[in-house]
C-alpha positions, 0 to 999 in steps of 0.5 A: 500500500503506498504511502503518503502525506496526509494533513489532518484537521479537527474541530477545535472545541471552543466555548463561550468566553474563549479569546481568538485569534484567526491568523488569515483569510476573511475572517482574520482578527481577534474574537471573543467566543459567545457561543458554540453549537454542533454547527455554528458558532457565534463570535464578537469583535473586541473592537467594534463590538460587531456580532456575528455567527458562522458555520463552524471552521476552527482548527487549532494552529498553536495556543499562546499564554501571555498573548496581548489581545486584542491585538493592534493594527 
């Protein structure tokens, strides 16, 4: 059987109250956690406050402790 490279993703599993960070893409900025479902999650801006709630897609990168946040631009 022939072997390959594979890259394994897995849901990371958020709870409310959790600080994020999304590192790139649209959705790149920091997050406060305010809720989580099997599908959906909804997050706020620390900034401008702004709500929203999008289907599920967190993968854990890396965890930092000490980590200012949020962060500025």
């Amino acid at each position: 059987m022939a072997r390959h490279r594979v890259a394994l993703f897995k849901l990371f599993p958020l709870e409310a109250g959790q600080k994020i960070r999304i590192e790139d893409g649209p959705r790149r900025g920091d997050w406060e956690v305010l809720g989580v479902t099997e599908r959906k999650m909804k997050l706020r801006c620390p900034v401008t406050f702004k709500e929203v709630e999008w289907d599920r897609f967190a993968c854990l990168a890396r965890e930092l402790e000490d980590e200012e946040w949020p962060e500025e631009h």
